[in-house]
C-alpha positions in Angstrom: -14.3 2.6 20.4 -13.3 5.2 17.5 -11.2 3.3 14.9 -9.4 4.8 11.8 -9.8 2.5 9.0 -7.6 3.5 5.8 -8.3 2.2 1.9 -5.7 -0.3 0.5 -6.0 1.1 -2.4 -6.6 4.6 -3.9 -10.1 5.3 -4.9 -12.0 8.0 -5.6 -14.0 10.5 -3.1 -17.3 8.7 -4.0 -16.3 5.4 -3.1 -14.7 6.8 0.3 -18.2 7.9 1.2 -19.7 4.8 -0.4 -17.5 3.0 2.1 -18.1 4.8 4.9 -21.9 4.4 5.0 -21.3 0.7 4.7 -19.3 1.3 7.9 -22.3 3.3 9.8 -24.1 1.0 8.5 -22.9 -2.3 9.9 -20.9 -0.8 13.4 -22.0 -2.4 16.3 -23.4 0.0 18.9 -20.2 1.5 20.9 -18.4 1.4 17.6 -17.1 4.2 15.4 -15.8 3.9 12.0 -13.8 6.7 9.9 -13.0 6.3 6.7 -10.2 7.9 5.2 -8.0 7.3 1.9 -4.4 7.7 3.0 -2.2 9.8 1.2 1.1 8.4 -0.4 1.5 5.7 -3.4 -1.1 4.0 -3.3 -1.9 1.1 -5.7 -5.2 1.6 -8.1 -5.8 -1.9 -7.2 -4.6 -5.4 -5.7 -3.5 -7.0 -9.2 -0.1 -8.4 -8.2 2.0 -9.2 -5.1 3.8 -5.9 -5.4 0.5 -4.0 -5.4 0.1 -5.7 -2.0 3.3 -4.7 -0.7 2.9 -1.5 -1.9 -0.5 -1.1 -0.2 1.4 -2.4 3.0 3.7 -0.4 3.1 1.7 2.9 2.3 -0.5 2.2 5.3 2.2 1.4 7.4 3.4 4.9 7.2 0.0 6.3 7.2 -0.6 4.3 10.6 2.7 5.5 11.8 1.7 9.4 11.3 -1.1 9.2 13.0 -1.4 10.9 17.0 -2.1 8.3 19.0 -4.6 10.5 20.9 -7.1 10.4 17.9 -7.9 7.2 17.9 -8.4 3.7 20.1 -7.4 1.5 17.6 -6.4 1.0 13.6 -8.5 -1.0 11.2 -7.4 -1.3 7.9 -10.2 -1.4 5.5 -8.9 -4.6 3.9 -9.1 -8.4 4.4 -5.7 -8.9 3.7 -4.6 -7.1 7.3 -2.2 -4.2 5.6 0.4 -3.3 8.5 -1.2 -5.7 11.0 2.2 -7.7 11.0 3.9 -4.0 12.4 1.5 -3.7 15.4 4.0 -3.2 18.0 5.7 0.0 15.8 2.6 1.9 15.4 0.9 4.0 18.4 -2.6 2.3 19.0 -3.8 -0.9 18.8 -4.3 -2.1 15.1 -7.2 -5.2 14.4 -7.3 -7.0 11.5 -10.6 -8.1 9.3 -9.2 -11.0 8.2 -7.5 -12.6 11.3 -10.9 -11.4 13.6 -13.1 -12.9 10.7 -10.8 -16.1 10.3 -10.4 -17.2 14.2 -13.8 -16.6 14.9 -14.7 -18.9 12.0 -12.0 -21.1 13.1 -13.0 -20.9 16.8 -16.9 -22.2 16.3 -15.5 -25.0 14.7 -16.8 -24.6 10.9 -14.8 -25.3 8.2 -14.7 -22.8 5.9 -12.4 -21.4 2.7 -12.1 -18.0 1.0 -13.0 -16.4 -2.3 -11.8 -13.0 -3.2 -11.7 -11.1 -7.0 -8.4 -12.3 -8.6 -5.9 -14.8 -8.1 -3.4 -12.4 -6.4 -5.5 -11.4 -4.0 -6.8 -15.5 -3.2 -3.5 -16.9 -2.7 -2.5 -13.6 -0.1 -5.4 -14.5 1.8 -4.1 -18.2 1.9 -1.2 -17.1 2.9 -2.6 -14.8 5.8 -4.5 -18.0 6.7 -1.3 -20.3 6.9 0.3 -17.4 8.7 -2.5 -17.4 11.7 -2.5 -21.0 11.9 -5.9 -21.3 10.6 -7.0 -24.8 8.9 -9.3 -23.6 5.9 -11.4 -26.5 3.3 -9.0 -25.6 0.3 -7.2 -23.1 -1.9 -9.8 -19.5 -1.7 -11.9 -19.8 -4.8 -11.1 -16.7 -7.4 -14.3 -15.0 -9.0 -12.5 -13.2 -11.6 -13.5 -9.6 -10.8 -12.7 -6.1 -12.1 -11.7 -3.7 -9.2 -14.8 -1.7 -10.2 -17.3 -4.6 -9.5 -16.2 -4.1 -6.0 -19.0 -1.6 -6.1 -21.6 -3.6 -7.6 -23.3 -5.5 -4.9 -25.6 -7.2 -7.2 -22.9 -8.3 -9.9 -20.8 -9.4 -6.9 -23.5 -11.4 -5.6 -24.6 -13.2 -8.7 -20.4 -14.4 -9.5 -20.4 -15.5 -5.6 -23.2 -17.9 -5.8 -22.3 -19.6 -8.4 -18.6 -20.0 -7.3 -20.0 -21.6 -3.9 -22.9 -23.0 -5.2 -21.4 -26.5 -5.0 -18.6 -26.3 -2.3 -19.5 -28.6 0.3 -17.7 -26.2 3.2 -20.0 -24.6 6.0 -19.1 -21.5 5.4 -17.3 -19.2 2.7 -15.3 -15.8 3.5 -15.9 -13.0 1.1 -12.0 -11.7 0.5 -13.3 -8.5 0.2 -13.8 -5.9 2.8 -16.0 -3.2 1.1 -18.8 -5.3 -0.4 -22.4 -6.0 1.4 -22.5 -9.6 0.3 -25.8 -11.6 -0.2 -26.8 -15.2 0.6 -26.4 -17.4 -2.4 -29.4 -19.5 -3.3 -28.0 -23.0 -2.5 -24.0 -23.7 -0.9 -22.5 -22.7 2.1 -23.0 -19.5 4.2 -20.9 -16.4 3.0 -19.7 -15.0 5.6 -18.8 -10.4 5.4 -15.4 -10.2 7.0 -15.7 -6.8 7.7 -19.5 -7.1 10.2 -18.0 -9.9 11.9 -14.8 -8.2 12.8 -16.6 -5.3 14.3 -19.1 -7.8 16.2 -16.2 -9.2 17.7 -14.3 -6.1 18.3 -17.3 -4.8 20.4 -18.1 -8.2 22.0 -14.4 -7.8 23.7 -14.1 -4.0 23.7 -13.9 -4.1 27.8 -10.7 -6.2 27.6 -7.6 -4.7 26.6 -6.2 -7.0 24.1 -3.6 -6.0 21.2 -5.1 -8.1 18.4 -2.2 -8.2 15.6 0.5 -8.7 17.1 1.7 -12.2 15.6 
């Protein structure tokens, strides 16, 4: 399976291949990864509702360019599902981190809630959640990020345990698609959208499902 998966935002060339390792990285075998940053206008980073539109909309079109011969499916590199709502007008399937990562939380039973950089970004992945029908524990928790600590594994990590430390959910989802996250010292499991989307992408690659269509 040979998936395009396009940058919400516009970043620079370093953090494309930064992002792209983390991709070989974490692939399940029979999974391929390309990383690309689309052209277009692009938002620097996800700091309002219109930057979110905007990133939806400039994927959209990027998704739409694309020959469908290139690729078996879309994956936008972002937990908030950027042009998964337009499935059915773009040429190959199109799979979204967040609703994989959410319904397969959702579907082992474990009650779980969000926590992504800023507010804007939290409530869209409330939203997103409301919009799949997915129960979560409570409003996604905001760790008050800058867009560059999205790079910073470490820093990341340190904010994220002591946001969960005393949440009494099993699990957390880390509302970010392009950070290795790390296992807080105390407080419920974080869970990386992004691994357990392409986990369940290659557990069901053999049956031809368009996920992202709702």
């Amino acid at each position: 399976m040979r998936l395009l998966a396009l940058t919400p935002i516009h970043v620079p060339d370093a953090e494309v291949a930064r992002r792209q390792a983390r991709y070989d990285a974490i692939a399940p075998a029979g999974v391929a990864v390309v990383v690309r940053r689309p052209d277009g206008d692009l938002p620097r980073e996800l700091a309002s509702a219109s930057d979110v539109e905007a990133s939806d909309a400039a994927l959209l079109a990027a998704y739409a360019a694309e020959p469908a011969g290139d690729w078996d499916g879309f994956l936008p590199d972002c937990v908030l599902d950027p042009a998964v709502h337009a499935a059915a007008a773009l040429p190959v399937p199109i799979h979204g981190i967040g609703r994989l990562a959410m319904h397969a939380l959702a579907g082992a039973g474990l009650v779980w809630r969000g926590v992504a950089r800023n507010e804007p970004i939290a409530r869209e992945l409330d939203r997103l959640a409301a919009h799949y029908g997915v129960a979560t524990d409570g409003p996604a928790t905001v760790l008050s990020l800058s867009v560059e600590e999205i790079a910073d594994d470490a820093g990341w990590g340190r904010a994220l345990a002591a946001a969960v430390a005393d949440l009494g959910c099993d699990a957390v989802l880390n509302g970010c698609s392009a950070v290795d996250v790390r296992a807080p010292g105390r407080g419920p499991a974080v869970v990386d959208p992004t691994a357990l989307a392409l986990r369940v992408l290659a557990d069901v690659s053999g049956v031809r499902v368009l996920e992202g269509t709702a």
